[in-house]
C-alpha positions as CSV (number, residue, x, y, z in Angstrom):
1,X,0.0,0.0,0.0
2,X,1.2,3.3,-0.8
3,X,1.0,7.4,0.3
4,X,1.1,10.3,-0.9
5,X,2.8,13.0,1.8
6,X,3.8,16.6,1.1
7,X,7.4,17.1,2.1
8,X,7.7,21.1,3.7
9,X,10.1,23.5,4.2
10,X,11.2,22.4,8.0
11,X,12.3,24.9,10.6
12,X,15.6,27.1,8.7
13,X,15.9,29.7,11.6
14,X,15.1,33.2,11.7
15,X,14.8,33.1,7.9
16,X,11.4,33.9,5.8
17,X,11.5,34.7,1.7
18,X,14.6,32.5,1.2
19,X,15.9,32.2,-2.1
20,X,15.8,28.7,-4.0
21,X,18.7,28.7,-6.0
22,X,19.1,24.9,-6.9
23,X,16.5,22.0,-7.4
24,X,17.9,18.7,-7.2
25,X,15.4,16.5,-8.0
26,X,12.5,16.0,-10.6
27,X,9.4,14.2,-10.9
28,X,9.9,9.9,-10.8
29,X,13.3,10.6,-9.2
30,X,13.6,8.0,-6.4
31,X,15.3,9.3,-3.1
32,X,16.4,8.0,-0.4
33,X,16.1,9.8,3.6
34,X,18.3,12.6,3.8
35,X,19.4,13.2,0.0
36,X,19.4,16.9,-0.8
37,X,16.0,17.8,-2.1
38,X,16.6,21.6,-2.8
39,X,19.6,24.7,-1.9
40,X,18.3,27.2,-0.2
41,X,20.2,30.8,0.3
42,X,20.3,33.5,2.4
43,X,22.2,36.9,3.5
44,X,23.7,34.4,6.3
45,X,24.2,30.9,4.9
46,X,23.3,28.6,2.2
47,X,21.3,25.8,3.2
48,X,20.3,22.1,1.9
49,X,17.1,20.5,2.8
50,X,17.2,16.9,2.7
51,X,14.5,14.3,2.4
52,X,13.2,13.1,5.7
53,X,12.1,9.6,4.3
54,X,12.4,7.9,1.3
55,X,10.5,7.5,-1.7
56,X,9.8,8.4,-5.1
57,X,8.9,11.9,-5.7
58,X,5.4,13.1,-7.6
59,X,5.6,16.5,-8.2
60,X,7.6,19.7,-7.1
61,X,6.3,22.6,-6.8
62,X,9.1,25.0,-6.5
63,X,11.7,26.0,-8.9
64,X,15.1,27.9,-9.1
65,X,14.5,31.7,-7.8
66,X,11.1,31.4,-5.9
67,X,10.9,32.2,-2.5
68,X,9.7,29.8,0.5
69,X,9.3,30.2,4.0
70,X,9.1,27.3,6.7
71,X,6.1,25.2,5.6
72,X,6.1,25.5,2.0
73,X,5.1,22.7,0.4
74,X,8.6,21.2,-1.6
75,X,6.9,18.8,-3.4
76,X,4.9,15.6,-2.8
77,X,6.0,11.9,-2.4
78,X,5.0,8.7,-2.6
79,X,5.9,6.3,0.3
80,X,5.4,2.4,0.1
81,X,3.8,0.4,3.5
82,X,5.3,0.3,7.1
83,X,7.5,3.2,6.1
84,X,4.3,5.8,5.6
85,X,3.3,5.6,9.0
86,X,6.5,6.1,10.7
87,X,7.2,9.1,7.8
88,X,4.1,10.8,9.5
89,X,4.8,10.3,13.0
90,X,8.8,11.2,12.5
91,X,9.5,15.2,13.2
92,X,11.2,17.3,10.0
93,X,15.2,17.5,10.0
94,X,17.0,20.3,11.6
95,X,19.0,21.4,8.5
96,X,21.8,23.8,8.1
97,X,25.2,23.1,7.9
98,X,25.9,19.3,8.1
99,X,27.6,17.1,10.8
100,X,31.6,17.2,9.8
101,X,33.3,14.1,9.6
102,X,35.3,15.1,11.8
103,X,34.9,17.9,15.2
104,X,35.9,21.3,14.0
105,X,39.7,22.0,15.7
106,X,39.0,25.4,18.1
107,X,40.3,28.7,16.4
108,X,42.6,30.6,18.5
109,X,41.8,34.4,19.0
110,X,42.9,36.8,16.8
111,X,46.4,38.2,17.9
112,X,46.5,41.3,20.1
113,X,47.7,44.7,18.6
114,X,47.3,46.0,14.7
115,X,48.4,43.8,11.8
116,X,51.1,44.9,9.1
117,X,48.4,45.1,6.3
118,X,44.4,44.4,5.9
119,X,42.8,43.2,3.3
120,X,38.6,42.6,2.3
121,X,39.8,39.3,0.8
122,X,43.3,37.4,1.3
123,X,44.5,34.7,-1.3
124,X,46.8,32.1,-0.1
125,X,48.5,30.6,-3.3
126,X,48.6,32.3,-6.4
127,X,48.4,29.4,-8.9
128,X,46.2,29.5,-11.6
129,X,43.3,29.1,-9.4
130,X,44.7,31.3,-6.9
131,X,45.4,34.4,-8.9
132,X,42.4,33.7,-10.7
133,X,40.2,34.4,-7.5
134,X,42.4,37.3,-6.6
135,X,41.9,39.1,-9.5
136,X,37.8,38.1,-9.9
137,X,37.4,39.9,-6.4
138,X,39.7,42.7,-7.9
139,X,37.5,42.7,-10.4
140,X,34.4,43.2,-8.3
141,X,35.5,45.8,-5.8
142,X,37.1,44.1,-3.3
143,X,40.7,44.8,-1.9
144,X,42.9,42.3,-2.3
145,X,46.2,40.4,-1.2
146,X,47.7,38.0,-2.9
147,X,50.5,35.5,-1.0
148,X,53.2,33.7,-2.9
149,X,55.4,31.5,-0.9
150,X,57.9,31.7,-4.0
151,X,59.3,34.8,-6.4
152,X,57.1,34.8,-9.1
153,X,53.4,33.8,-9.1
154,X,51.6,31.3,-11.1
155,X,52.3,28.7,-8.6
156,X,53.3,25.0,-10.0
157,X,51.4,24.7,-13.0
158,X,53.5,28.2,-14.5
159,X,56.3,27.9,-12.7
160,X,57.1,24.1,-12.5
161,X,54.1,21.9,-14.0
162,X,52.1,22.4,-16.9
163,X,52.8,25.2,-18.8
164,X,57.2,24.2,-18.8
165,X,56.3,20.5,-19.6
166,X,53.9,21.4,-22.3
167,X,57.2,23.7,-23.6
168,X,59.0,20.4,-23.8
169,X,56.3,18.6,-24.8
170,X,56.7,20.1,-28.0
171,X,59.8,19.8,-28.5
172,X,59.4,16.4,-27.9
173,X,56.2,16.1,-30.7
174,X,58.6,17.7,-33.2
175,X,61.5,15.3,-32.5
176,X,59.1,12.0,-33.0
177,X,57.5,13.8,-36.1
178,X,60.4,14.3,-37.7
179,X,61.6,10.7,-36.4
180,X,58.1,9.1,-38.4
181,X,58.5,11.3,-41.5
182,X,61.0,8.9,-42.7
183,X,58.5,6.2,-43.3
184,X,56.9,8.4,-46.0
185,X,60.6,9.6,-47.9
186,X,62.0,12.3,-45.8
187,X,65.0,11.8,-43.4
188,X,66.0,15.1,-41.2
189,X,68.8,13.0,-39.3
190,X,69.6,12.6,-36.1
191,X,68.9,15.8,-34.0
192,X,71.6,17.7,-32.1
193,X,70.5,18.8,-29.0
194,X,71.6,22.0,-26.8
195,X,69.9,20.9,-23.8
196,X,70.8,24.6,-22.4
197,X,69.6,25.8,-25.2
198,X,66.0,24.0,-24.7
199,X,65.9,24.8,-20.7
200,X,66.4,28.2,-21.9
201,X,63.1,28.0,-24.3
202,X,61.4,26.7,-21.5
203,X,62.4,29.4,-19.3
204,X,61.6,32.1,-21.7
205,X,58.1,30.7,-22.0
206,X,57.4,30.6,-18.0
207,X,58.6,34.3,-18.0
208,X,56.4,35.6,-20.3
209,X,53.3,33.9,-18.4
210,X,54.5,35.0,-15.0
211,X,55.6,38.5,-15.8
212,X,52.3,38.9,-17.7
213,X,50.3,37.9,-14.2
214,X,52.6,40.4,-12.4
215,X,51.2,43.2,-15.1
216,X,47.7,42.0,-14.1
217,X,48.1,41.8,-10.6
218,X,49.3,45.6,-10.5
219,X,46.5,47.2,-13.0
220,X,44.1,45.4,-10.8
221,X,45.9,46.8,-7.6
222,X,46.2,43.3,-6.4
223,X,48.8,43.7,-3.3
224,X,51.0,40.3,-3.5
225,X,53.0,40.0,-0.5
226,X,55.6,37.1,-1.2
227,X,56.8,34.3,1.5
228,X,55.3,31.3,3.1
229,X,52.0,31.9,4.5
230,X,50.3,30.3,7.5
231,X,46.9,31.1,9.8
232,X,47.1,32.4,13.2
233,X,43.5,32.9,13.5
234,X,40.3,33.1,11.4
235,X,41.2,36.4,10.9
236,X,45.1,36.5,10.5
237,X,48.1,34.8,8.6
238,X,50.9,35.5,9.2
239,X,53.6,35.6,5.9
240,X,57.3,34.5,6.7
241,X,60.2,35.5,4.1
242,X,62.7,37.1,3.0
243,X,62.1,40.6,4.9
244,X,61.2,39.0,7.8
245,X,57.8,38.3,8.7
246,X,54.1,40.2,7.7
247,X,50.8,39.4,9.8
248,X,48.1,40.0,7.6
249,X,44.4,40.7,8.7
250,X,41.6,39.9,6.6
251,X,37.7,39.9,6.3
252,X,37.3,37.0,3.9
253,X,39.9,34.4,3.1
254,X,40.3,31.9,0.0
255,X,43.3,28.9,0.2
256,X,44.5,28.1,-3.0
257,X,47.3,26.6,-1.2
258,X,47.6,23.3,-4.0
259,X,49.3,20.1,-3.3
260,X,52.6,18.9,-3.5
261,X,54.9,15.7,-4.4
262,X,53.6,12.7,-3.0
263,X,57.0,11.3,-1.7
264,X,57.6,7.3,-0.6
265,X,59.1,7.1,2.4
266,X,62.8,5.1,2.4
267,X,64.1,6.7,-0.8
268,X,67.5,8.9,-0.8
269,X,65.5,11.9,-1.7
270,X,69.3,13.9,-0.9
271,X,70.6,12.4,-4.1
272,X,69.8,14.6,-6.9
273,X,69.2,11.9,-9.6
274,X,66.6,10.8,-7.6
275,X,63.9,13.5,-9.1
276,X,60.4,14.6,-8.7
277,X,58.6,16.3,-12.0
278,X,59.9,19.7,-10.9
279,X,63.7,18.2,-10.9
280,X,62.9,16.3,-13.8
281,X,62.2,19.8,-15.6
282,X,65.2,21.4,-14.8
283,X,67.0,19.6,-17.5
284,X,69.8,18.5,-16.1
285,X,71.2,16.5,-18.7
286,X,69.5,13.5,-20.5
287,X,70.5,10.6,-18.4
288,X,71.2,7.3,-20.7
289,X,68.5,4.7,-18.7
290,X,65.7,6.6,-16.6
291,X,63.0,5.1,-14.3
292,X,59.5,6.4,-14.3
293,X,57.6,5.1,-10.9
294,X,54.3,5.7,-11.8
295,X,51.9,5.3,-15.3
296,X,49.7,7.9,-14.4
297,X,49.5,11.5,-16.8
298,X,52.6,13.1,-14.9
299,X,54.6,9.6,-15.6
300,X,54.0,9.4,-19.2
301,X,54.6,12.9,-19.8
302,X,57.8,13.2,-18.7
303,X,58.8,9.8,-20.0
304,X,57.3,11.3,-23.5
305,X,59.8,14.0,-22.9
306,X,62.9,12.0,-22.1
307,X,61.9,9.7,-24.4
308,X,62.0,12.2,-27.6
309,X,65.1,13.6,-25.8
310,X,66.8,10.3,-26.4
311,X,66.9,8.7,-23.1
312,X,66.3,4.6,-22.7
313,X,62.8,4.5,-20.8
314,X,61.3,2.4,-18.4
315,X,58.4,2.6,-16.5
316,X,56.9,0.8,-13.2
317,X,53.5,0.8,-12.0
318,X,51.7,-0.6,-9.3
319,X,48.4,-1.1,-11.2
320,X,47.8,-3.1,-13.7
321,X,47.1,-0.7,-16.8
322,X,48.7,2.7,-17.2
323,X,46.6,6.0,-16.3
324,X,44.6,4.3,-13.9
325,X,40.9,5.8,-14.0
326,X,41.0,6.1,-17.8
327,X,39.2,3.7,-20.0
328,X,41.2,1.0,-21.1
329,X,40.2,1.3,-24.9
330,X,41.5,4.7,-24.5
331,X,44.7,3.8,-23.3
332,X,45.8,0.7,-25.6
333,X,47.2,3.1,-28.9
334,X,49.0,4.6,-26.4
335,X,50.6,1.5,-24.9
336,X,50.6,0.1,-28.3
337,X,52.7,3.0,-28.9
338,X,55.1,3.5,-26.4
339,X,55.7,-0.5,-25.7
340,X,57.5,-0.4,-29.0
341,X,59.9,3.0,-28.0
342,X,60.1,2.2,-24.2
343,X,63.1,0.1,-22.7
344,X,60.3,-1.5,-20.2
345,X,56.8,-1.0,-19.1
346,X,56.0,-3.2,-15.9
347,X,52.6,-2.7,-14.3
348,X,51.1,-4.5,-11.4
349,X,54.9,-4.0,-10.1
350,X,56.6,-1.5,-7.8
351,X,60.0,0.1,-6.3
352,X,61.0,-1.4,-2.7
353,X,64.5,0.2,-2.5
354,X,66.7,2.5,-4.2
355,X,70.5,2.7,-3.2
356,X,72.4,5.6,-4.8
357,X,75.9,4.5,-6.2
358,X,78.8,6.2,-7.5
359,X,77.7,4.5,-10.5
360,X,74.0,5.0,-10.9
361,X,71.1,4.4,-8.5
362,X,70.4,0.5,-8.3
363,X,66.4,-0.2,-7.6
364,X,65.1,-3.3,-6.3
365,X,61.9,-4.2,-7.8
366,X,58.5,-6.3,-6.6
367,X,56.3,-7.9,-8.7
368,X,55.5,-10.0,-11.8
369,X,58.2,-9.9,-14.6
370,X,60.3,-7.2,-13.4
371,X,64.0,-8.3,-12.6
372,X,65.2,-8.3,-9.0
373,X,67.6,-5.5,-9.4
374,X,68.5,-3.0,-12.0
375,X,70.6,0.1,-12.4
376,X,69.5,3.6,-13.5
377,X,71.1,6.9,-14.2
378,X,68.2,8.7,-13.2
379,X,64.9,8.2,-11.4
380,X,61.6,9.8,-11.7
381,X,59.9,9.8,-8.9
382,X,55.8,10.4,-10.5
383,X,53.7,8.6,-7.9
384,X,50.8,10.9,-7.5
385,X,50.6,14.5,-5.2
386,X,49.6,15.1,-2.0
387,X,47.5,18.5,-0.7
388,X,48.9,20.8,1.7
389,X,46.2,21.2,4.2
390,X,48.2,20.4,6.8
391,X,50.9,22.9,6.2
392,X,48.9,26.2,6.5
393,X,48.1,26.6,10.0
394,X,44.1,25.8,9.4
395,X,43.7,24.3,13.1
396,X,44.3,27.9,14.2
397,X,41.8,29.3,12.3
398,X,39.3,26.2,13.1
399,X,39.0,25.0,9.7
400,X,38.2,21.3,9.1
401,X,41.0,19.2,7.7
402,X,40.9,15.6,6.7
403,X,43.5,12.8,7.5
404,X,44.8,13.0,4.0
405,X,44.8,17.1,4.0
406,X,42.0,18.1,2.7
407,X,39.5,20.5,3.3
408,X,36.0,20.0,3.1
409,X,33.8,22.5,1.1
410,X,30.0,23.3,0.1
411,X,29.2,24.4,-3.5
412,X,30.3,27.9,-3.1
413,X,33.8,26.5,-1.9
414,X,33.0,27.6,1.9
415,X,34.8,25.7,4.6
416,X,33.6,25.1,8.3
417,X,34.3,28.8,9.1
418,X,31.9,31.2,7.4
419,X,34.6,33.8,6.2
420,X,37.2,31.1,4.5
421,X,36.9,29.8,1.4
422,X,38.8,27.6,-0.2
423,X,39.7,26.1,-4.1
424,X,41.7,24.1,-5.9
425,X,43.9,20.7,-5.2
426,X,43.3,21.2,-1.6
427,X,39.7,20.8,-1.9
428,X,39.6,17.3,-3.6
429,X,40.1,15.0,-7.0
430,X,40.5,15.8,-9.5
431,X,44.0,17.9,-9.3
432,X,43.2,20.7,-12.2
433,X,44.2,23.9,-13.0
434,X,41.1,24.7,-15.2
435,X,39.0,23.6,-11.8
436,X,40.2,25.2,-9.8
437,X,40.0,28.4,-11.5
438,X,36.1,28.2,-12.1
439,X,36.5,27.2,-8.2
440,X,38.4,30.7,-7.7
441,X,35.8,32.7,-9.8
442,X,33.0,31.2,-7.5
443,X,34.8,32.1,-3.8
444,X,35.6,35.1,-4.9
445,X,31.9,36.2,-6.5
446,X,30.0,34.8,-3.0
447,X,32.4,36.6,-1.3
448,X,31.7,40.0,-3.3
449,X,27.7,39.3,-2.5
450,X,26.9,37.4,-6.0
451,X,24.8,34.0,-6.0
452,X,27.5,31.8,-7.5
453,X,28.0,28.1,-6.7
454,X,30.3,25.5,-8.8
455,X,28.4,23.0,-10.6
456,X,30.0,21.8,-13.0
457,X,28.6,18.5,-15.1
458,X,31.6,17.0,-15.7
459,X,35.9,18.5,-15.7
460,X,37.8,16.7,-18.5
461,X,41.2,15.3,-17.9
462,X,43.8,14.8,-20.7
463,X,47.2,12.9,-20.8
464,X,49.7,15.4,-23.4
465,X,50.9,11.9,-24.5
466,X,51.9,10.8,-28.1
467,X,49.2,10.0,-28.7
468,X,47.1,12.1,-26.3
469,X,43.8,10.7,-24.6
470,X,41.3,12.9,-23.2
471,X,37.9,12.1,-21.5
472,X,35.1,13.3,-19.9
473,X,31.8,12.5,-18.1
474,X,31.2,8.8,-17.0
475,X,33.9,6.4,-18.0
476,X,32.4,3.1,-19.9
477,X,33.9,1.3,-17.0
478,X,32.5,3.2,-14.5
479,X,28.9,3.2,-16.6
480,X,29.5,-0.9,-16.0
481,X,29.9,-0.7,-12.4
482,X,27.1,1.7,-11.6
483,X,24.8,-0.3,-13.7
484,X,24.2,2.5,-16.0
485,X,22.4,1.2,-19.1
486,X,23.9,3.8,-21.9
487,X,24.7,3.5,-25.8
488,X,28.3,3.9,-27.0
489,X,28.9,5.2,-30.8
490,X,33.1,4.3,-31.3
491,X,35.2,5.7,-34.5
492,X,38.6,4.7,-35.3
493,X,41.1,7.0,-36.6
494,X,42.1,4.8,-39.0
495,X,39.2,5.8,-41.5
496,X,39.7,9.4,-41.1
497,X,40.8,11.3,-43.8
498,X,42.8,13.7,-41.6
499,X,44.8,11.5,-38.9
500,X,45.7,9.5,-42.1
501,X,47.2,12.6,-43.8
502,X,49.5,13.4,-41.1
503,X,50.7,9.6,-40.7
504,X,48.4,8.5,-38.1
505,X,45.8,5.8,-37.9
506,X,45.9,4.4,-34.3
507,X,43.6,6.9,-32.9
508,X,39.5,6.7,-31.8
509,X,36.7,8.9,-30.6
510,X,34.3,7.3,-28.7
511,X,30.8,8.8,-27.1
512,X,28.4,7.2,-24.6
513,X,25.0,8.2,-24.8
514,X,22.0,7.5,-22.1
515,X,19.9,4.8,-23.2
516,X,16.7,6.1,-22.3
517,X,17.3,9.6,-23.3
518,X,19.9,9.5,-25.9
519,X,21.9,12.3,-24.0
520,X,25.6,12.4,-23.4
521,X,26.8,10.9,-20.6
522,X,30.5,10.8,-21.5
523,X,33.4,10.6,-24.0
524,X,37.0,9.7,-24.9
525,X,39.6,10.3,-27.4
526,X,42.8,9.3,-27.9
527,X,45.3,10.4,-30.9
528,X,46.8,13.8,-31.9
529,X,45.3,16.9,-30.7
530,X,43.0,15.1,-28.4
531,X,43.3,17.4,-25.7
532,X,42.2,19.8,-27.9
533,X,38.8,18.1,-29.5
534,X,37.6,17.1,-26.2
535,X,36.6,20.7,-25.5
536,X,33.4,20.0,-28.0
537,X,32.4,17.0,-25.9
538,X,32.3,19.1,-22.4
539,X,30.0,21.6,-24.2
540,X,27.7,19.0,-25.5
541,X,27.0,17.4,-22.1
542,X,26.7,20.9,-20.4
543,X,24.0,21.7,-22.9
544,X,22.3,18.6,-22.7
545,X,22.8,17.3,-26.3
546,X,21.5,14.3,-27.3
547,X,22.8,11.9,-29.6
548,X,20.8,13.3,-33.2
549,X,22.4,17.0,-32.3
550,X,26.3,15.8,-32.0
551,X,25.3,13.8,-35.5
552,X,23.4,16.5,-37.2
553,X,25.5,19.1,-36.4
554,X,28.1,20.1,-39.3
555,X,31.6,19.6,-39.1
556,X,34.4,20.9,-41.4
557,X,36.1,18.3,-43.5
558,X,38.4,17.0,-42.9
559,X,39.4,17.3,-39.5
560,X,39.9,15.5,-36.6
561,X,37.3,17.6,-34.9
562,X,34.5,15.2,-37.1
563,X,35.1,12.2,-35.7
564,X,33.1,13.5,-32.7
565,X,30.5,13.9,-35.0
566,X,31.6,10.8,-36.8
567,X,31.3,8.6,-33.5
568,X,27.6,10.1,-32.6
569,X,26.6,8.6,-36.2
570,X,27.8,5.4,-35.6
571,X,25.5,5.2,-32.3
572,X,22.8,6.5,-34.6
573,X,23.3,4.0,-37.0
574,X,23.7,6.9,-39.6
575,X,27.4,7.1,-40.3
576,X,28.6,6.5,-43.9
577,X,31.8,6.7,-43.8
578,X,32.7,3.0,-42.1
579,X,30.4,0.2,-42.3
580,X,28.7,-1.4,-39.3
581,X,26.6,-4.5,-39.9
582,X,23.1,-4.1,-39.3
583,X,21.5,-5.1,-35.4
């Protein structure tokens, strides 16, 4: 026997005409006690009401931008047997902000006597999702400092991550081109390389990008106060360098304070051929035989790199494919690939010593296939990062902290403590400069008054590989385990007129559609430019395309950017250009 009950708006506080500014759930939805139903929002607080039993829902009757009061009807539910009666009887949720894992650590009062400087809003790291909120809030009015623990900002992805190893990426893509161009009749010979030469490149390209934040930062009349910056309060840090040391007072603060190197303990970490990616972009030299621990994207980039540079490769992984999380269909040109350039690829294998020798550093290995012991003149060490929440102080200020060092955050990137905010690798997976900037943009607009939360549908991750893969949305694994029913639409690369022309035919697009709906759920590419196409698939799941509006829509020809278009078809059952046998 079933029942119909309206589900209210339970007591919110001293709160009446409160702004709905997210609806979670839709007619036929199933829901189970306590999911968020709707996101309410204040002057004071943003606020979730949850579900107080479950069932399936039957109608809402709000939508984004009313206003409700306590006792406003939410929607109506239908409840199945014993549970209806004890639904009745059962008082509505206190809601607010949830339970923490974990007890909030006690702030410790603001320190006695005036601080160096003030600002409305602070910014504690200025990588790209750092210096992006600093300059939004610029932007909207606020006063702002910026702190840099290091010269120059940009943090690690300008200064030692993505922007120098996509510099040598490069170089490393024209190296191989060059290398495969003598399949088709032109030799170029073997390159001479001025490795300080290169570093300098690299260097040039980094100063560019940093000086051009530094021209930002000063039209905006962003302050950036430089050394290592830790809390002393919820409203203080205090900045230690090279002048001695700065405590800053601030209304509002954002940590963008990122995540470092995960490092294994036992390792002679004081040897410098023992390297991390940052040591590994230095350039050195271009050891003979380097180790990669670790398949993931960082791994395989750098090994691209050396690789090109003409180092012997190897790589060891403790899981059993390379870039775990990524589709396996995805990643098999690329293993294809690099099996056949790479000294060794072991997987479901890993490091248990390293002893550093006059002649090289000898690494003892565990696991099937790999030898007992070998010798390498360098080793990267690419094992995954590690955020630095537990290296800013937060327990002073009272902000939460989890075992592994992050810090918990709602949807408008609020911690525990109602004036700090914060974005970025420190907040959670997955470790990306382009989220953590849309994360910056939303602290920094709540901050400044503006109903902004971060919502995105889905953040694409891409491996600058040769070839590169790309993906977004739900995995096809992931689709398996969750007992998604979907519809995939695959095209190889091999029947494209453009990855042909340019000498390459092990690439793929593939798109997975809902079954029921026919909208994107997700998609993956691998081959050249991939990182580049995938852009198109993010849009089409934001918008909510189906499968007939990736097929119908026109693409140029030919290009790379069609076998999006391409793969849609084949899940159609329109696509002309390969032939798939009739269901």
């Amino acid at each position: 026997m079933s029942k119909i009950v309206k589900v209210e708006v339970p007591d919110i506080g001293d709160f009446t005409d409160v702004d709905v500014i997210e609806v979670m759930v839709a007619a036929g939805d199933p829901v189970a006690a306590e999911d968020a139903l709707i996101t309410l929002e204040s002057d004071k607080a943003t606020i979730e009401i949850p579900s107080p039993q479950a069932g399936t829902v039957r109608e809402v009757m709000i939508k984004v931008n009313d206003k409700v009061s306590q006792g406003d009807v939410i929607l109506t539910m239908e409840l199945a047997g014993a549970e209806t009666a004890a639904a009745e009887t059962q008082p509505a949720p206190e809601t607010g902000t949830p339970e923490p894992a974990a007890p909030a650590p006690e702030a410790i009062a603001a320190p006695a006597g005036d601080s160096d400087l003030h600002a409305e809003v602070v910014v504690l790291g200025s990588g790209p999702g750092g210096y992006t909120a600093a300059f939004r809030a610029a932007d909207l009015g606020r006063q702002v400092i910026l702190i840099e623990r290091y010269d120059s900002i940009g943090g690690v992805c300008l200064n030692v991550g993505c922007i120098p190893s996509k510099a040598l990426l490069h170089t490393a893509q024209i190296i191989t081109e060059a290398e495969d161009m003598s399949a088709h009749g032109i030799s170029f010979g073997k390159p001479k390389i001025d490795i300080k030469k290169l570093a300098a490149f690299k260097n040039k390209v980094i100063g560019q990008l940093t000086g051009g934040l530094a021209g930002l930062a000063a039209k905006r009349k962003v302050n950036i106060v430089n050394g290592v910056g830790r809390f002393t309060s919820a409203s203080t840090i205090e900045v230690t360098g090279k002048n001695g040391t700065t405590t800053i007072s601030f209304d509002n603060a954002i940590i963008a304070a990122g995540s470092k190197v995960l490092r294994l303990p036992g390792f002679p970490y004081e040897d410098e051929r023992l390297m991390d990616s940052t040591g590994a972009l230095e350039l050195a030299d271009i050891p003979r035989r380097l180790l990669v621990i670790g398949g993931g994207i960082i791994g395989l980039e750098m090994a691209t790199v050396y690789d090109a540079l003409g180092s012997s490769v190897s790589i060891v992984e403790l899981s059993p494919d390379l870039i775990p999380g990524c589709d396996r269909d995805l990643v098999r040109p690329l293993q294809k690939r690099v099996k056949k350039r790479y000294e060794n690829i072991w997987l479901n294998a890993r490091v248990t010593e390293i002893k550093a020798l006059k002649g090289g550093l000898k690494v003892s290995f565990e696991g099937k296939g790999v030898p007992e012991t070998d010798t390498f003149d360098r080793v990267l060490l690419a094992a995954g990062r590690s955020p630095n929440g537990h290296d800013i102080g937060a327990e002073n200020a009272g902000v939460i902290v989890d075992e592994r060092g992050f810090i918990p955050v709602d949807k408008q990137q609020k911690t525990n403590v109602a004036n700090i905010y914060a974005i970025g690798d420190i907040v959670g997976q997955p470790m990306l400069a382009h989220k953590a900037t849309h994360e910056g943009k939303t602290a920094a607009e709540v901050i400044s008054g503006m109903k902004s939360y971060f919502d995105a549908k889905t953040i694409p991750s891409v491996a600058y590989t040769d070839p590169e893969v790309a993906w977004m949305g739900i995995t096809e694994e992931q689709a398996k385990a969750d007992g998604i029913e979907y519809e995939k639409g695959v095209f190889p690369w091999a029947a494209s007129g453009r990855s042909l022309s340019i000498g390459r035919n092990e690439g793929m697009t593939k798109v997975l559609f809902e079954k029921d709906s026919h909208r994107i759920i997700g998609a993956g590419m691998v081959g050249t430019n991939a990182g580049e196409l995938i852009a198109e698939a993010v849009l089409a799941l934001e918008m909510g395309a189906d499968v007939e509006d990736i097929a119908l829509t026109v693409h140029p020809h030919p290009t790379l950017s069609e076998t999006f278009n391409f793969a849609a078809e084949v899940a159609e059952g329109t696509c002309t250009d390969i032939y798939i046998p009739k269901r």
